[in-house]
C-alpha positions, 0 to 999 in steps of 0.5 A: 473260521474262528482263526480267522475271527482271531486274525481279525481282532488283532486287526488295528481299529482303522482296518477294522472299521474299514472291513465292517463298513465294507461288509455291512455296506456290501451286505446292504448294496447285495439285498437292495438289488436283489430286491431290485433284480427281483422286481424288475425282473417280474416286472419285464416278463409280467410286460411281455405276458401282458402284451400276449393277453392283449393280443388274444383279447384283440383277436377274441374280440375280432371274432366276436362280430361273428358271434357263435356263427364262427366257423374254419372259413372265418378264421382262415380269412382272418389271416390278414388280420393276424398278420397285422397285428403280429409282433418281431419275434412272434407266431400266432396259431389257430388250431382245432380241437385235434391240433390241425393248424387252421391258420398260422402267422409268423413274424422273424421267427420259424414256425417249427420251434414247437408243435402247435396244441389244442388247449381248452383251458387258459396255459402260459408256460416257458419253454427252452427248445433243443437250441436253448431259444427261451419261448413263452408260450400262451393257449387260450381256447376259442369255442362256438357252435361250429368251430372249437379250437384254441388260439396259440401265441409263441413268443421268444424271449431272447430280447427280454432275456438279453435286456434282463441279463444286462440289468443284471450286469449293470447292477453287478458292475455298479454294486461291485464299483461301490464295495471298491470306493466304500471300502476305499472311502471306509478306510480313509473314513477310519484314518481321519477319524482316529488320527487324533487318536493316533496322534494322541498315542504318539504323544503319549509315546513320546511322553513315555521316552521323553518328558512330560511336557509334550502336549496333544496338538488339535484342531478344536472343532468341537466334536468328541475326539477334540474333546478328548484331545482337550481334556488328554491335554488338561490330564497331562498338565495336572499329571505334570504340576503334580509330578513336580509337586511330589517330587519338590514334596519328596526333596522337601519332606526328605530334607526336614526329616534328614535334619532331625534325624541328624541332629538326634544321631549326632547327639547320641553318637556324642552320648555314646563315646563320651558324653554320657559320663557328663551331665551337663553334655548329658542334659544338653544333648537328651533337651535337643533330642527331645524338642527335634522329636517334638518337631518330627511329631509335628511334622508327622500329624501334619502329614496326616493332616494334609493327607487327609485333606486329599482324602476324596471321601472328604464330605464338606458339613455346614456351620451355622453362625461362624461368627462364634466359632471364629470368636472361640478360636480367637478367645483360645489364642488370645488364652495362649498369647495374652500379650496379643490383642484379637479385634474382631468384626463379625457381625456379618456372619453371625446369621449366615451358614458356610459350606465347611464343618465347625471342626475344618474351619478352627482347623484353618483359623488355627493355621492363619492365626498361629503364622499371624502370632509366629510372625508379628513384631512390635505391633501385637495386633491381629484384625480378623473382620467378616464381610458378607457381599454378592460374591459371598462370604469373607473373612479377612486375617491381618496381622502387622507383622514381617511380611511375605517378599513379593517374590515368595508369594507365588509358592506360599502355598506349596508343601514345605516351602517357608519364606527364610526357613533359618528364620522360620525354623526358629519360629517353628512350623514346618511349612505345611500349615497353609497347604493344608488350609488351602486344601481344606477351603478348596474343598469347601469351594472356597478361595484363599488370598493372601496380599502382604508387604514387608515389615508392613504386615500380611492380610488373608482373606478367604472367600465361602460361597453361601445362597442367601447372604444377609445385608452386612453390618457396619465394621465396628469391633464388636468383639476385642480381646487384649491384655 
């Protein structure tokens, strides 16, 4: 039994399915017409007994005009009556006390199948006689002042037997008719509900052998299984863009390290065969090892930083009154860049709380505004300008500066992409400073835009959700910092 069970479980879903409904379909169909045999079964026999009751009530009531006057003479001249009211298949006796037939009737059915018996109480039995003939059998006694004796009826219950083993039969056949077309209809059942899991499985195996790029094809009618085909599909897509953003990741990071790295070895390769004996080679060398450590150092911490950002412990803090925080980061950067000048029109969020912490949102302000210093030209302007609309609230950065190309602005946000990287190396970064400021506002629910011409200038603006905004006030620098 318990190998079998084992057999059973390697069994694949759909025939599972097709066994279990068969059994409990079976199980259900076998007790309903048992309990169905059952009742028509009493039901029948219950209809014959209560047609031999009858009878003798009929027959009682016959003699009950002679009142206790009832003598042998009377019966036997009730003979006709008896006749009469005889049925196909039936004997009916009168016997006295000692068992002597006094008169007896009989209709298509032989006198001898059994021996007349006195009776003085009420009896119903069923007999089977040496030629296997069922018999139902009732005795109710029949008393007066000058006659006792009992009043005997003989039924044979071939034809109920026959009428009952049919019923029987018809049940059987029906019964076994539906285990066929349950079982049947259980396994197509099972096979229309999990193809789109069977199509979802060779989908994944052709993924596996092939590429990511094959997609689950459904018919979306709404139900469970379209919903997992629909979000099996929306996995694999964000499966694949990441598949593609860490390999473009991989090839990027090892490019930047590899050409550091390069440098500093091919310096010291020269330090080591001869150049250490030269100071001026000797300090030329020790300056561009230093500043491509430097540059590893940064691009390390901003590793961390973009790990961080993907951390999914992250947990999003308010800040009150972000009109301040963002002044303070302007005042810093205008202490580091003098020869700029930092126009600010916050008013509008000088009441409001934004769902990102104090320290993320110097973080990103930091980014945007040190790629607005790295690439600005003659114009040393930097417009930083808060609004606060149904939408939410936004904050714009506008430099006047080189500008982005149209056809870089789709991956600027991408890790360690850089529009002109010789020109960029030359500025600096590493080309992971917005990703990470992208992360960090989506986080906080909020959106990044970035529109831009070029040797035009570049405007950022980002968008935070916030319940209650305030009524914006009119744009008019409130806050200038210039040389």
């Amino acid at each position: 039994m318990r190998k079998l069970y084992s057999h059973f479980l390697r069994l694949p879903i759909k025939w599972k399915l097709a066994i279990w409904s068969t059994f409990l379909l079976t199980l259900l169909f076998f007790l309903y017409n048992s309990l169905q045999y059952i009742v028509i079964n009493r039901w029948i026999y219950g209809q014959a007994e209560s047609q031999i009751e009858q009878t003798i009530n009929d027959i009682k009531d016959y003699y009950s005009d002679k009142g206790n006057r009832l003598n042998e003479s009377d019966i036997r001249h009730s003979h006709g009556f008896l006749k009469d009211i005889n049925e196909k298949g039936q004997i009916i006796w009168i016997v006295d006390e000692h068992s002597n037939p006094i008169v007896r009737v009989s209709n298509q059915m032989p006198l001898n199948v059994v021996k007349p018996e006195y009776s003085p109480i009420h009896k119903i039995k069923n007999v089977i006689n040496d030629d296997d003939t069922h018999l139902l059998i009732v005795r109710a006694p029949l008393k007066s002042a000058y006659f006792t004796g009992t009043i005997e009826i003989v039924r044979n219950q071939a034809p109920t037997d026959e009428l009952v083993d049919n019923i029987l039969l018809i049940l059987f056949a029906a019964s076994l008719s539906a285990i066929i077309l349950n079982g049947l209809g259980g396994y197509i059942l099972s096979r229309q509900l999990l193809m789109p899991i069977q199509s979802i499985t060779e989908t994944m195996q052709r993924i596996h052998e092939e590429d990511l790029s094959k997609r689950f094809v459904f018919y979306d009618n709404g139900d469970e299984l379209s919903r997992l085909g629909h979000i099996f599909n929306q996995m694999m897509n964000r499966l694949e863009a990441s598949f593609h953003q860490q390999k473009q990741f991989v090839e990027d990071a090892s490019h930047e390290l590899r050409t550091p790295v390069a440098i500093i070895e091919g310096h010291l390769s020269l330090l080591a065969r001869w150049g250490k004996k030269d100071p001026r080679v000797l300090e030329e060398s020790l300056e561009a090892s230093l500043e491509e450590i430097r540059r590893l150092a940064s691009l390390v911490e901003e590793l961390l930083h973009l790990n961080r950002t993907e951390d999914l412990s992250f947990k999003s803090e308010q800040t009150q009154n972000p009109a301040a925080v963002i002044s303070g980061v302007c005042h810093d950067f205008h202490s580091l860049h003098p020869d700029f000048v930092f126009e600010q029109h916050l008013a509008s969020l000088e009441d409001i709380s934004l769902p990102v912490s104090a320290e993320h949102l110097k973080q990103i302000l930091i980014i945007l505004l040190d790629n607005a210093v790295k690439y600005s030209k003659d114009d040393k302007r930097v417009v930083v300008t808060g609004k606060v609309t149904d939408e939410g609230a936004h904050l714009l950065i506008q430099d006047f500066g080189l500008g982005i190309p149209a056809e870089d602005l789709p991956r600027i946000f991408d890790r360690f992409y850089r529009v002109n990287k010789d020109r960029s190396r030359e500025r600096g970064g590493n080309g992971l400073g917005l990703s990470i400021a992208k992360r960090l506002i989506e986080r906080a629910h909020g959106t990044i835009e970035i529109t831009s011409e070029e040797n035009e200038g570049t405007t950022i603006t980002l968008t935070f959700p916030i319940e209650k905004p305030n009524a914006a006030a009119p744009e008019q620098p409130d806050n200038l910092l210039h040389p």
